[in-house]
C-alpha positions, 0 to 999 in steps of 0.5 A: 191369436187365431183359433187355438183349437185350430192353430194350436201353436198360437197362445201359451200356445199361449205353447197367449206358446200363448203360445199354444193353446195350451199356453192360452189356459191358466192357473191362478187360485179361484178362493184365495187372491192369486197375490197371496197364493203359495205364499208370495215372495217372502217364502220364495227360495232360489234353488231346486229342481221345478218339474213340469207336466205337459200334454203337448210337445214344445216342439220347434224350441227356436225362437223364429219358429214360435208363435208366442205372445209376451214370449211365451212362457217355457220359452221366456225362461232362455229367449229374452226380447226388446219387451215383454209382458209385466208379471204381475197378477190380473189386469197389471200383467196385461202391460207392456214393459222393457225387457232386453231394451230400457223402454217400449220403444220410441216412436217417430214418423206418425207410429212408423219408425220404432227405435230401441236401445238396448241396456248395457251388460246384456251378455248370451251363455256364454259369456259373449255381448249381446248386440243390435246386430244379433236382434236383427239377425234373429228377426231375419233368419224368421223369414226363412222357409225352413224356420217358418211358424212365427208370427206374421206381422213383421212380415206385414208390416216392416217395409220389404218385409214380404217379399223378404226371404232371409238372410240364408237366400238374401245376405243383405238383410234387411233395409227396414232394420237399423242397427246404427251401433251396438245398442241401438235398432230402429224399424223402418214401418209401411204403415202406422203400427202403435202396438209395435212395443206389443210385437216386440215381445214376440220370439223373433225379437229374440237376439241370435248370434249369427256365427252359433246359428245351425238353421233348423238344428238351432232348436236343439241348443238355442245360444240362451239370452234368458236365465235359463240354458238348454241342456237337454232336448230329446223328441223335438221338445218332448223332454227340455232339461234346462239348467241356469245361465251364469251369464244372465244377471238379474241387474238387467231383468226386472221380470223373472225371478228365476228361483229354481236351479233346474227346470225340467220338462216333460210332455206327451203325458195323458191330461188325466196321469198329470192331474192325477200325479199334481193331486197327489203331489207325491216325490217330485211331483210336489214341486211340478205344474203344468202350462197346457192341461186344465181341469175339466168339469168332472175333475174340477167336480171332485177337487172342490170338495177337496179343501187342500186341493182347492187352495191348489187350483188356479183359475186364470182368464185369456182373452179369448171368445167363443162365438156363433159366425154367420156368413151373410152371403149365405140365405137366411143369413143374408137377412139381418133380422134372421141373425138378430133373431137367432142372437135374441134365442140364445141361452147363454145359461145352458151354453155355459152349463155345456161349457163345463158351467159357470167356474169354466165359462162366463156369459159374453154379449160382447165381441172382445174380452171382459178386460180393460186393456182390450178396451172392453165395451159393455153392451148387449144389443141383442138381450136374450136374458140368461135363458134366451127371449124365444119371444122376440126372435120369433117377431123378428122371423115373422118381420123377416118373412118367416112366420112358421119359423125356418130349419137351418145347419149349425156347423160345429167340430167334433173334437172335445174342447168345450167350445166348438164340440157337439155339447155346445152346438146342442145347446144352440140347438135346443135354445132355437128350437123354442123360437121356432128355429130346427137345427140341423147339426153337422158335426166334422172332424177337426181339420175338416172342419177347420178347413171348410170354416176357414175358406171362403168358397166352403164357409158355412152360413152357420158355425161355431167358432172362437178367437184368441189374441196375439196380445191384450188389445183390441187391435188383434181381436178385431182386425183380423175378425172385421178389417174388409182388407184382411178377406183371404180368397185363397188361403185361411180367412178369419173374416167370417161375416165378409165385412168390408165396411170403410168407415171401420177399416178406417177406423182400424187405421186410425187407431194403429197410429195412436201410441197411447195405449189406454186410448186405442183401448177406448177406441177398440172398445167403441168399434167394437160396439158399433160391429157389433149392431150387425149381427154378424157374431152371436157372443157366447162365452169366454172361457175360465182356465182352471189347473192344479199345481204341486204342494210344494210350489210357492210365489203364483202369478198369474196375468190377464195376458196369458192367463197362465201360471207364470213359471218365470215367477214359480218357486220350490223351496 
């Protein structure tokens, strides 16, 4: 997942969409285990109405413009795909598993060809068959201009896939997509791709119908393959009522309880009105969460000394970083011993009091996620301790030809997110300057920013920056950040430190092809602690996502995929 606080329809975005940023924050009860929150399955009832309260729009409500991750997590309640993320709480719900296909996938041809059948039953609102046919016409109609906004990858790596135009310009569809008979589908690769299952819970694999699809009107009521239908859509996504689809059948989904009769979506709301209204949980608010709007450091402050509203806070955790990023062709940057003397400075222990403290941020000295399935590594080849270690890093300047110490400008945005906002960069500010580093601050506005930390002929030597990914791997955190392929010249590029070493683009390679997940992991895990020597990032914290919830709501999950409430398993009665 990109920056969401730069691409904020990715993760939960989340609106992991998430699949927006939003979508990237979490709930999950911090006191009391997540399993035993609001009481579990035994006291979860089907009926009712869930209300939720949102800050941000779900706007583009069809399946090929989304951009979600395990399929998002309003959008999974009407857009079912081949896969989807398990949903169980923590490190269980980082897993893959079948969804509208009987397995993850079936490999062939070194990684390269990817076959799915489909379970028998499966049927849209109406009533009508699902088909193979309807999956791969929903992925085409992904790679129309107008319905722009998904993922990239199935551009990437299908075969023909970028110079596709879909099936409104090109009728013929697509040769790298099977469809052999009414349940099965088989993808045709350019190259090895072993997390293909984990693409496969993205929104474009979400069938469509091709004789109910209206172009871009199709938002306004998607043909359902989930439990849930799409009654009402007012103010592209601003009011979603959805109300049960008769058709779906738990028999053919093990993932979503659907408990509620109705869901009922409201956004545009002030994040302070919808803490306030949970809170409070006075009427219908009882029965309401949210899947964008966190808690913050004075808020939280007040709900702890709240017994009863403390066992209503839910605390999750996304894989996601936030990072110092040099740019080495930028002097004094260039210097190695320059970015690893400014890696030994750091106070990680203010950082994180800037962060809002250590119930909203934990301390990082590594690139990936503290997460099994992202292969997490430990390691600090930098040990700055809690506090920094001014001592060291002024050896390393005097080694690097800068005994008196040097002046330098952190880059950092001016949007209020905790993470790459004025408190963080001060900060950073205050820990240099006790090794003889001055820090100048520029502070820009977000897309200014944005625009001038994401192209290489304006990158910064020096900025804040923070990475979310499109799924629990290592694979989408690192390779965008380090593949020397993935440079953009003339468009939005990740790859801060320009790093284009082949030994670990070729590692990159090899690990795609392998199909045993829990040994990519090791591997992402290893390369991980091998970029990480170069100094090229300074980790600083992942971010803890804390959100209240109504009192009358039952059965709380939350994974390590999203780190979000998951309102496929909420109850209210």
């Amino acid at each position: 997942m990109r920056q969401p606080s730069l691409i904020a329809r990715r993760v939960a975005v989340a609106s992991v969409s998430l699949a927006v940023a939003a979508g990237a924050v979490a709930c999950g009860p911090e006191d009391n285990d997540a399993k035993s929150s609001g009481g579990g399955d035994s006291q979860a009832k089907k009926g009712g109405t869930l209300s939720v309260l949102n800050s941000t729009p779900q706007s583009d409500f069809d399946p090929a413009r989304l951009y979600t991750s395990g399929g998002g997590n309003v959008p999974s309640l009407v857009f079912r795909t081949l896969t989807t993320r398990n949903r169980e709480n923590g490190a269980a719900g980082s897993e893959v598993v079948p969804d509208l296909a009987t397995d993850t996938g079936r490999a062939g041809k070194n990684a390269t060809v990817w076959t799915y059948t489909l379970k028998k039953g499966l049927k849209y609102e109406d009533g009508t068959p699902i088909t193979s046919a309807d999956i791969k016409y929903g992925i085409e109609r992904s790679f129309a201009a107008e319905l722009s906004g998904g993922a990239p990858y199935l551009r990437d790596w299908l075969i023909g896939g970028a110079d596709y135009q879909g099936p409104y310009k090109d009728k013929k569809g697509l040769d790298s997509i099977e469809t052999p008979d009414d349940l099965t589908i088989v993808f045709h690769l350019n190259k090895p791709e072993g997390e293909f299952p984990y693409l496969a819970t993205q929104t474009q694999f979400t069938p469509v119908p091709k004789a109910k699809d209206t172009g871009t009107k199709y938002e306004e009521h998607p043909v359902s393959s989930g439990p849930y239908k799409v009654v009402k859509n007012e103010n592209d996504g601003e009011r979603l009522l959805l109300e049960r689809n008769t058709h779906w059948s738990a028999s053919t989904d093990a993932e979503r309880k659907a408990y509620p009769d109705r869901i009922d979506v409201r956004s545009g709301l002030d994040s302070s009105v919808i803490n306030q209204r949970l809170s409070s949980s006075q009427g219908t608010d009882a029965a309401a969460v949210t899947t964008d709007t966190n808690l913050g450091p004075a808020e939280l402050a007040k709900v702890t000394g709240d017994k009863e509203l403390a066992s209503r806070v839910g605390t999750g955790h996304f894989g996601y970083t936030n990072y110092i990023a040099f740019n080495p062709k930028v002097k004094p940057f260039d210097n190695p011993k320059v970015r690893q003397a400014i890696s030994y400075a750091i106070d990680r222990s203010s950082v994180v009091n800037a962060a809002g403290g250590s119930s909203l941020a934990e301390p990082a000295t590594t690139y990936l996620p503290d997460q099994k399935s992202f292969g997490y590594t430990p390691y600090d080849h930098f040990p700055a301790g809690a506090s920094g270690n001014a001592a060291k890093a002024k050896e390393l300047l005097k080694e690097a030809g800068y005994k008196n110490g040097l002046t330098v400008t952190l880059t950092h945005s001016n949007s209020k997110d905790f993470e790459t906002s004025p408190e963080i960069a001060t900060a950073v500010q205050d820990a240099l300057k006790k090794a003889g580093i001055t820090v100048k601050l520029q502070g820009l506005e977000s897309n200014d920013y944005s625009d001038k930390v994401q192209s290489v002929k304006t990158e910064p030597g020096f900025f804040l920056a923070h990475w979310g990914a499109d799924w629990p791997s290592g694979g989408p955190f690192l390779a965008p950040i380090f593949d020397g392929r993935q440079i953009v010249k003339d468009g939005a590029n990740f790859n801060t430190g320009f790093l284009n070493d082949p030994s670990v683009n070729d590692e990159i390679d090899a690990i795609n092809k392998l199909t045993d997940l829990d040994q990519a992991a090791e591997r992402w895990g290893a390369l991980d602690k091998k970029i990480g020597e170069q100094a090229l990032t300074v980790p600083l914290f992942h971010p803890v996502y804390k959100r209240l919830y109504g009192k009358g709501v039952k059965n709380i999950v939350i994974s390590d995929w999203t780190g979000v409430l998951d309102i496929s398993q909420v109850a209210v009665k």
